[in-house]
N, CA, C and O atoms as a GROMACS GRO file, in nm:
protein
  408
    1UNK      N    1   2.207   1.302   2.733
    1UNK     CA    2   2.324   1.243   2.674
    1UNK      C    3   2.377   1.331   2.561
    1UNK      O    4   2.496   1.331   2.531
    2UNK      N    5   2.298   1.395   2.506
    2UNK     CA    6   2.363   1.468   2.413
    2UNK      C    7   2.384   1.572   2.412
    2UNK      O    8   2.401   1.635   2.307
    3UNK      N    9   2.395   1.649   2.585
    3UNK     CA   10   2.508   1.730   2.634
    3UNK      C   11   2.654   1.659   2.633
    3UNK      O   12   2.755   1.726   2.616
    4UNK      N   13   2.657   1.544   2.650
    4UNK     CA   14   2.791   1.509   2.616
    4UNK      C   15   2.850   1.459   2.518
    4UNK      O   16   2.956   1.397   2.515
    5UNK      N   17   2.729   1.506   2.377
    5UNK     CA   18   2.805   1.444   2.269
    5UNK      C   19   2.773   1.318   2.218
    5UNK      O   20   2.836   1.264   2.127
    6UNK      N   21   2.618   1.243   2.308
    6UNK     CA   22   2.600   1.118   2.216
    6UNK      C   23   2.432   1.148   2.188
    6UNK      O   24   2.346   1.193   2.265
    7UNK      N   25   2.422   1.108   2.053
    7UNK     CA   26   2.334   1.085   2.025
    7UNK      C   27   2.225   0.959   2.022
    7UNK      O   28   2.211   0.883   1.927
    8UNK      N   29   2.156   0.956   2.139
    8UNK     CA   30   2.098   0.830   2.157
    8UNK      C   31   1.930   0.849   2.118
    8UNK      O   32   1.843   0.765   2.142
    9UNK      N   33   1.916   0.950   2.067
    9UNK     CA   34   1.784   0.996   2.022
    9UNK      C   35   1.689   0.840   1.922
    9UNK      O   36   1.568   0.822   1.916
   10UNK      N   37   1.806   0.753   1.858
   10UNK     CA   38   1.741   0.641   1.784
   10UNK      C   39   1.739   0.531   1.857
   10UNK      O   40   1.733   0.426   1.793
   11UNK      N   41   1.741   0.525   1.964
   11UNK     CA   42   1.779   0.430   2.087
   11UNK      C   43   1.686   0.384   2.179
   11UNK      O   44   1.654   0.464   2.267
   12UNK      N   45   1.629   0.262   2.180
   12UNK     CA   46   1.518   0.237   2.290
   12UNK      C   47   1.535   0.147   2.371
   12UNK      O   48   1.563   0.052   2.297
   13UNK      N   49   1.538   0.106   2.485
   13UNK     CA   50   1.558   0.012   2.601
   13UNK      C   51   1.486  -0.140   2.502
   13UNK      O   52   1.407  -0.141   2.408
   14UNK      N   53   1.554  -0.250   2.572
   14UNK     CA   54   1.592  -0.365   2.483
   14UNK      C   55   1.596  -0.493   2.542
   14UNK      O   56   1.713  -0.509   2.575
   15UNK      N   57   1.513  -0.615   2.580
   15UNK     CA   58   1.540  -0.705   2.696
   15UNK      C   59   1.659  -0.781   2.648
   15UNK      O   60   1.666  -0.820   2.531
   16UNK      N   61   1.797  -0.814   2.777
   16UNK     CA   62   1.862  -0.854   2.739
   16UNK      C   63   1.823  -1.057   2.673
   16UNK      O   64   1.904  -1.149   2.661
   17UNK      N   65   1.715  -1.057   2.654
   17UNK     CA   66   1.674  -1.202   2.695
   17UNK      C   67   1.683  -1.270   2.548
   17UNK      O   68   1.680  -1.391   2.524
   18UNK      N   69   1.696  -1.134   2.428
   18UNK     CA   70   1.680  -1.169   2.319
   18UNK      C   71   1.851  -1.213   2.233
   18UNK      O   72   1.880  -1.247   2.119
   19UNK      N   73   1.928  -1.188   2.358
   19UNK     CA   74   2.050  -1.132   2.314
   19UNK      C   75   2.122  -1.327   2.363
   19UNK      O   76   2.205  -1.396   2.303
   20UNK      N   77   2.039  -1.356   2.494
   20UNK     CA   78   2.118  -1.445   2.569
   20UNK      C   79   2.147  -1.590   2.454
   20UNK      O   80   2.051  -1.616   2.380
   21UNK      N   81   2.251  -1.663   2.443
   21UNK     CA   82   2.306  -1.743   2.374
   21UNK      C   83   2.352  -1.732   2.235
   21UNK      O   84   2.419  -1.806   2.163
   22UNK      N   85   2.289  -1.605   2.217
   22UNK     CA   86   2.358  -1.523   2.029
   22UNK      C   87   2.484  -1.476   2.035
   22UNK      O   88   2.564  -1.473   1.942
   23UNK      N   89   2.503  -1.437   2.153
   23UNK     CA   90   2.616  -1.356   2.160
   23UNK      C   91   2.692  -1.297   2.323
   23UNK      O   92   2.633  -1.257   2.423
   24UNK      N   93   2.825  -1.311   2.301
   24UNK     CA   94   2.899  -1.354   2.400
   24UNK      C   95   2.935  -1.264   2.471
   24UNK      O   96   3.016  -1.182   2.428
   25UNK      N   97   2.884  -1.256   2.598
   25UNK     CA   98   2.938  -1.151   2.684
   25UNK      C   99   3.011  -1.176   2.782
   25UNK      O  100   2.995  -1.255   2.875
   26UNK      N  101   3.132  -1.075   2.747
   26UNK     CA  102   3.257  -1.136   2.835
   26UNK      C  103   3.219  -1.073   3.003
   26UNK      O  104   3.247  -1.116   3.115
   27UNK      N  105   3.147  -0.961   2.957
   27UNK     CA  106   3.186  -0.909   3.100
   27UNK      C  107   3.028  -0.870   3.109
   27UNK      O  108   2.992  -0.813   3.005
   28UNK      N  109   2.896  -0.890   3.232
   28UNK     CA  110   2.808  -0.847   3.229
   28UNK      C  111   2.819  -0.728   3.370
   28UNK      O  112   2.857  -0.753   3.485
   29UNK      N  113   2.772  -0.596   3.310
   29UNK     CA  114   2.722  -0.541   3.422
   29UNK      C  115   2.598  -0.473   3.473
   29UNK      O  116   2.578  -0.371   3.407
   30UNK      N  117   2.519  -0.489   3.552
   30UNK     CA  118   2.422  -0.451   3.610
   30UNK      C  119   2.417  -0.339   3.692
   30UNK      O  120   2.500  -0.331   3.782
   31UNK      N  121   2.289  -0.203   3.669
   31UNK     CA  122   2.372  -0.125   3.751
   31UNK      C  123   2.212  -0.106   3.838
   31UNK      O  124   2.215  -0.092   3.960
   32UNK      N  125   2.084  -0.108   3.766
   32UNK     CA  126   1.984  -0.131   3.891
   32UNK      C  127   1.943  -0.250   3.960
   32UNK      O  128   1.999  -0.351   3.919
   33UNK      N  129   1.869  -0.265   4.043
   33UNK     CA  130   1.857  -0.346   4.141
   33UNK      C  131   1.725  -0.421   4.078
   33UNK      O  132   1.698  -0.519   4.147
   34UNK      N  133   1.641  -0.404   3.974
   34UNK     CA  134   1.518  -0.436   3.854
   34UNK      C  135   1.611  -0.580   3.790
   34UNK      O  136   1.585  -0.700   3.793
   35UNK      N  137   1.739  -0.493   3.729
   35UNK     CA  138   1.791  -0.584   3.657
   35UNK      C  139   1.840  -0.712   3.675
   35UNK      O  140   1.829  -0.815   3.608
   36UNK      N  141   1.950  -0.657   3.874
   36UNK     CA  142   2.005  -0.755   3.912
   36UNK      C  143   1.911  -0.913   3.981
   36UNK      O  144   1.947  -1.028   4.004
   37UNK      N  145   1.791  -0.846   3.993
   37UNK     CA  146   1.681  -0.904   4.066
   37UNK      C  147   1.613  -0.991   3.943
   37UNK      O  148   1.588  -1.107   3.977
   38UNK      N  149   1.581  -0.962   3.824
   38UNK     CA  150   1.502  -1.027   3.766
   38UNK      C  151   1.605  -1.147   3.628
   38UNK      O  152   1.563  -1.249   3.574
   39UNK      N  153   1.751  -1.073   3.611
   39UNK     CA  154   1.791  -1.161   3.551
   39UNK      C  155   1.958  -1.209   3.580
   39UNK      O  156   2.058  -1.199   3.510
   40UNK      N  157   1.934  -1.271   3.732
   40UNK     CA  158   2.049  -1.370   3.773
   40UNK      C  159   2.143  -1.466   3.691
   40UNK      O  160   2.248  -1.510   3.738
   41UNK      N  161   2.106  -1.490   3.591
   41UNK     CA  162   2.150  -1.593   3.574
   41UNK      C  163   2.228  -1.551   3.423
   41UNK      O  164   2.129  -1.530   3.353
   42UNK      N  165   2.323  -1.533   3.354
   42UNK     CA  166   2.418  -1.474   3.281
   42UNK      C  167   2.461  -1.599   3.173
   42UNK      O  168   2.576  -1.609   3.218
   43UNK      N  169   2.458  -1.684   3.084
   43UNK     CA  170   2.508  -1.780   3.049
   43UNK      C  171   2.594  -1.763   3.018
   43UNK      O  172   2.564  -1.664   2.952
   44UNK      N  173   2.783  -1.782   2.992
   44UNK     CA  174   2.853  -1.788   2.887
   44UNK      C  175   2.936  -1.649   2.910
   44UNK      O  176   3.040  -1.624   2.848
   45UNK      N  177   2.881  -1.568   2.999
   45UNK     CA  178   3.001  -1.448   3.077
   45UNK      C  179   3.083  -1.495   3.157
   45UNK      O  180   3.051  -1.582   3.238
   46UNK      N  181   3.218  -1.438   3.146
   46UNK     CA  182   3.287  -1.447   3.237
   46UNK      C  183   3.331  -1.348   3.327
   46UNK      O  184   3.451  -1.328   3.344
   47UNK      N  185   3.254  -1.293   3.380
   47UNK     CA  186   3.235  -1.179   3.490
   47UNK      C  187   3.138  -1.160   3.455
   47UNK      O  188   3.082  -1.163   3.346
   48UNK      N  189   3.081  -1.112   3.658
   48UNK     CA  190   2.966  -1.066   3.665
   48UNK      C  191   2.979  -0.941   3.742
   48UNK      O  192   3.022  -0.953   3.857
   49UNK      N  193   2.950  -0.827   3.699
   49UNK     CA  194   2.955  -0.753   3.850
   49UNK      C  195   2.778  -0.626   3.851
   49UNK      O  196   2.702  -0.596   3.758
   50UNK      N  197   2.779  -0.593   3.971
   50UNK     CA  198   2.696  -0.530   4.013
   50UNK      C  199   2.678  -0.417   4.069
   50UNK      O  200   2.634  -0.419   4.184
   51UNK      N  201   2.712  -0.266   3.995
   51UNK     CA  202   2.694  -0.144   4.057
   51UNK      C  203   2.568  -0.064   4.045
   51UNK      O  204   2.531   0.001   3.948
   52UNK      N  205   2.491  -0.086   4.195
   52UNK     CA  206   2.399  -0.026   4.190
   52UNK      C  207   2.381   0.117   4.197
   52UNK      O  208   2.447   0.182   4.278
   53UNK      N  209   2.290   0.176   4.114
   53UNK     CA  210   2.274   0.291   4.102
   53UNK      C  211   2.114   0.359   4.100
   53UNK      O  212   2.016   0.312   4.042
   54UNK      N  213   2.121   0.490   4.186
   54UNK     CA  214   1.956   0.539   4.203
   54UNK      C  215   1.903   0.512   4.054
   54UNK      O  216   1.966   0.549   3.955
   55UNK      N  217   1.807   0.458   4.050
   55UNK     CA  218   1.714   0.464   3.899
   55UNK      C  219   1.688   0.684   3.910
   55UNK      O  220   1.638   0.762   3.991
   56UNK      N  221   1.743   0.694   3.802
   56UNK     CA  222   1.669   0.845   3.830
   56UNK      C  223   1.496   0.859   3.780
   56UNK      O  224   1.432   0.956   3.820
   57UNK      N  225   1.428   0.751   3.688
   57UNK     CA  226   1.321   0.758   3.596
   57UNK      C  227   1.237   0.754   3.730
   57UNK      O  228   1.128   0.811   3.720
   58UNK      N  229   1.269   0.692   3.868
   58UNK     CA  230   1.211   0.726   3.989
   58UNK      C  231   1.168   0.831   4.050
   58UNK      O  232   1.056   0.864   4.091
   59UNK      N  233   1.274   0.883   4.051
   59UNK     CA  234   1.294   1.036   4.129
   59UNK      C  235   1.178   1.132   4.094
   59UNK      O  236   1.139   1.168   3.983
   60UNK      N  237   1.132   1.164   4.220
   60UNK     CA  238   0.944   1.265   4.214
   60UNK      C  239   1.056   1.402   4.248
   60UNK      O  240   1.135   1.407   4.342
   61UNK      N  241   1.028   1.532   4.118
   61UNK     CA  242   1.075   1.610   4.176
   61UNK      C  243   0.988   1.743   4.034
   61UNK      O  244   0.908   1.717   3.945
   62UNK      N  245   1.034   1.837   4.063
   62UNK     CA  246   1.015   1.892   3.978
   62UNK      C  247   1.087   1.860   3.833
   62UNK      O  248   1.159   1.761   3.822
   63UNK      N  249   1.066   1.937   3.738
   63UNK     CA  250   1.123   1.917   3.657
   63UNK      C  251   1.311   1.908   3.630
   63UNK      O  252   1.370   1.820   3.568
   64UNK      N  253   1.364   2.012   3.690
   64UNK     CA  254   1.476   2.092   3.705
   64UNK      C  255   1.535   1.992   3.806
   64UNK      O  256   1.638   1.930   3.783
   65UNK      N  257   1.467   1.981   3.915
   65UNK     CA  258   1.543   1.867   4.009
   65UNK      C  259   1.550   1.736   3.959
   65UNK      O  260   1.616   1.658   4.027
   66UNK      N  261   1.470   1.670   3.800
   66UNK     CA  262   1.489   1.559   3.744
   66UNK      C  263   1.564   1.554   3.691
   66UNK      O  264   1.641   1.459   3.705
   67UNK      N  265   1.601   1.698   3.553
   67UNK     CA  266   1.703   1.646   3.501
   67UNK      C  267   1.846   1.670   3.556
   67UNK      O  268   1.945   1.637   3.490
   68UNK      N  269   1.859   1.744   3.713
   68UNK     CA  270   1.954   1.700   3.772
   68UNK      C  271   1.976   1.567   3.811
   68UNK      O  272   2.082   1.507   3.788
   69UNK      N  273   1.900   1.528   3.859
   69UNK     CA  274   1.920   1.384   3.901
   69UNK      C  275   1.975   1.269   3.810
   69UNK      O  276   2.064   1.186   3.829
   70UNK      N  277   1.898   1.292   3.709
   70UNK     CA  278   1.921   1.231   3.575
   70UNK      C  279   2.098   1.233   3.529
   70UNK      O  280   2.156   1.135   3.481
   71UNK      N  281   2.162   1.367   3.558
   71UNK     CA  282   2.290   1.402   3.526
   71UNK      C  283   2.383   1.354   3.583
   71UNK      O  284   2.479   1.288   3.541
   72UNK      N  285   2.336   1.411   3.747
   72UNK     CA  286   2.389   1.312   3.904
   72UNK      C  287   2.418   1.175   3.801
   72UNK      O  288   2.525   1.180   3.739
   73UNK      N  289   2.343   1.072   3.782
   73UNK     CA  290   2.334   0.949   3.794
   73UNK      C  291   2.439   0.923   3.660
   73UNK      O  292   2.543   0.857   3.656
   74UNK      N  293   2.383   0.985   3.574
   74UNK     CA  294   2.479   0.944   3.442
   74UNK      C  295   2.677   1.020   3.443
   74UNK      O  296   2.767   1.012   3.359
   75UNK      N  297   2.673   1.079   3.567
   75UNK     CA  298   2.816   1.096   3.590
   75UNK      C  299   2.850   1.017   3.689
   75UNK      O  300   2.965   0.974   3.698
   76UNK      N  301   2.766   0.989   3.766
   76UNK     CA  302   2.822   0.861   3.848
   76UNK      C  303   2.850   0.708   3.809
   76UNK      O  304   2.892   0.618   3.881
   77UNK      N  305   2.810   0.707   3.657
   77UNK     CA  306   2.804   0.580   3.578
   77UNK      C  307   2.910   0.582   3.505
   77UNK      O  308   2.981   0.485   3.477
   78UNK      N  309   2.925   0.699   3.472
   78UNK     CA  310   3.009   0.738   3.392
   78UNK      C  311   3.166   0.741   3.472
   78UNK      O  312   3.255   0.690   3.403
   79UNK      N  313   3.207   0.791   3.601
   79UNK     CA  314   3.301   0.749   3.678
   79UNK      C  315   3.368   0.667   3.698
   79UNK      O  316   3.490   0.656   3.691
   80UNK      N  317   3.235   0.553   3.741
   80UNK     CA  318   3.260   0.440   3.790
   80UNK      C  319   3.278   0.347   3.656
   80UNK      O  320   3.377   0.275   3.656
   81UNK      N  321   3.209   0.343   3.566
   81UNK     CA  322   3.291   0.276   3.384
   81UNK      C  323   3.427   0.361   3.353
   81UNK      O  324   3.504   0.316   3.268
   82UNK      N  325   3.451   0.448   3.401
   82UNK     CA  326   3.642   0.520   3.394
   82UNK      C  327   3.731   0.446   3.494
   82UNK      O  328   3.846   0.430   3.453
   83UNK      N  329   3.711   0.409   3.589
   83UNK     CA  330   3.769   0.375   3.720
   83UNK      C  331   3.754   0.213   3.631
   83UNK      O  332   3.851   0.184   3.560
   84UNK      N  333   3.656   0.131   3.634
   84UNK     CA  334   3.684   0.002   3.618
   84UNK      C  335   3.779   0.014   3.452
   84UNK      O  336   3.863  -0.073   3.428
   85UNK      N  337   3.760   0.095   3.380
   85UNK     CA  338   3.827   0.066   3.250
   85UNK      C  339   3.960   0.103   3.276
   85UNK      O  340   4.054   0.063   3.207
   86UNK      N  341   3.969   0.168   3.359
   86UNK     CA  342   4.136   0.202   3.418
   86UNK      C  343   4.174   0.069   3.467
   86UNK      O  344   4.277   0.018   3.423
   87UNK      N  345   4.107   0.012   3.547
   87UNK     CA  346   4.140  -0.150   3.610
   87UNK      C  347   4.186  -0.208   3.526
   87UNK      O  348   4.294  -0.264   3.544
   88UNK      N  349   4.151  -0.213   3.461
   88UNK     CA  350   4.122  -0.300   3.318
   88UNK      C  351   4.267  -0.286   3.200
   88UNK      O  352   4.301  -0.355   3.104
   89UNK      N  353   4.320  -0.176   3.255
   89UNK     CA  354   4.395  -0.140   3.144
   89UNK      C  355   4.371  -0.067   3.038
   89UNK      O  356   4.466  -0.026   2.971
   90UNK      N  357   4.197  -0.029   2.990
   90UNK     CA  358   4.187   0.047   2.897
   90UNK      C  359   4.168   0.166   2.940
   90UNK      O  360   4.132   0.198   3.053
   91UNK      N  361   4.199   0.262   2.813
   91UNK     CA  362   4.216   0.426   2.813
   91UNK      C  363   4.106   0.443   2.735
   91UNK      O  364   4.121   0.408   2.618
   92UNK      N  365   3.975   0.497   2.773
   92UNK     CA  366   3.874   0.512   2.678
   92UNK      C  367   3.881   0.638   2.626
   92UNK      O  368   3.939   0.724   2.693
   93UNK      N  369   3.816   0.680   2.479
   93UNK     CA  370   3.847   0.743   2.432
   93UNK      C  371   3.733   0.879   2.454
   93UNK      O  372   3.614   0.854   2.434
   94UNK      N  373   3.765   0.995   2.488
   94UNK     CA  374   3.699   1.085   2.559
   94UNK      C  375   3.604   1.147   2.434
   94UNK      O  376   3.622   1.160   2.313
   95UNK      N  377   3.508   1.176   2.516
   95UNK     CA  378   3.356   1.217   2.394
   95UNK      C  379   3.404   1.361   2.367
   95UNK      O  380   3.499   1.414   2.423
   96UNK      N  381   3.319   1.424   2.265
   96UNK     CA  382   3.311   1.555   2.264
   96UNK      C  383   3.252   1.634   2.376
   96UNK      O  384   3.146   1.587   2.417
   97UNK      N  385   3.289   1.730   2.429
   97UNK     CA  386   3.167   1.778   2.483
   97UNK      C  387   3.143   1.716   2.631
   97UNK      O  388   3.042   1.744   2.696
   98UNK      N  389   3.281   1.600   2.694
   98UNK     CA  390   3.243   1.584   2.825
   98UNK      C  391   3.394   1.559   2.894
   98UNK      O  392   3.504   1.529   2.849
   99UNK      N  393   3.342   1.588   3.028
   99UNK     CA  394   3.440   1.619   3.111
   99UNK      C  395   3.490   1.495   3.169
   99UNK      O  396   3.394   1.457   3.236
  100UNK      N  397   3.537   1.452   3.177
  100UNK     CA  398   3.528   1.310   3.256
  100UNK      C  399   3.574   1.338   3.358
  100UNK      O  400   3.655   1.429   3.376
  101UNK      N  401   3.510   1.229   3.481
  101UNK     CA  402   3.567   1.281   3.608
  101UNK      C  403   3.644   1.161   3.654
  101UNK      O  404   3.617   1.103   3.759
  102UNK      N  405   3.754   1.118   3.561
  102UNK     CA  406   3.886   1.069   3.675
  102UNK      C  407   3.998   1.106   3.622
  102UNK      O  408   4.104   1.084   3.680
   0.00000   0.00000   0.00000
């Protein structure tokens, strides 16, 4: 990620379970099949949607073929959050340091 300019180095994965009824999520999205599988049920969103995507933390490869994969996946996330924010009407505001692909 911080080939493209974000620094997520203080950042650690987080269950959404602590979050559910504190605070309001208009729009939930799910993008592995872990997530969509273990937490169905959304209270208080109004949209749900579901784009699944290869887990790359899966992927058996060498090193070099991981953090491709890893890249693969986070531009395909990254696409597909440009394409729906275009739906949407919003113009997101482009990072340092990345290309966006739409």
């Amino acid at each position: 990620m911080q080939e493209i300019g974000l620094d997520i180095s203080g950042q650690k994965s987080k269950s959404v379970m602590g979050y559910l009824g504190r605070v309001h999520m208009g729009t939930v999205i799910t993008v592995c099949g872990n997530a969509e599988e273990r937490y169905p049920i959304f209270p208080f969103s109004t949209e749900r949607l579901y784009w699944p995507f290869e887990d790359p933390a899966a992927f058996v490869g060498t090193d070099a073929d991981t953090l491709t994969k890893f890249r693969e996946v986070r531009d395909l996330i990254s696409a597909r959050l440009h394409l729906w924010l275009n739906e949407q009407g919003i113009r997101p505001h482009p990072l340092p340091g990345w290309q966006s692909a739409s």
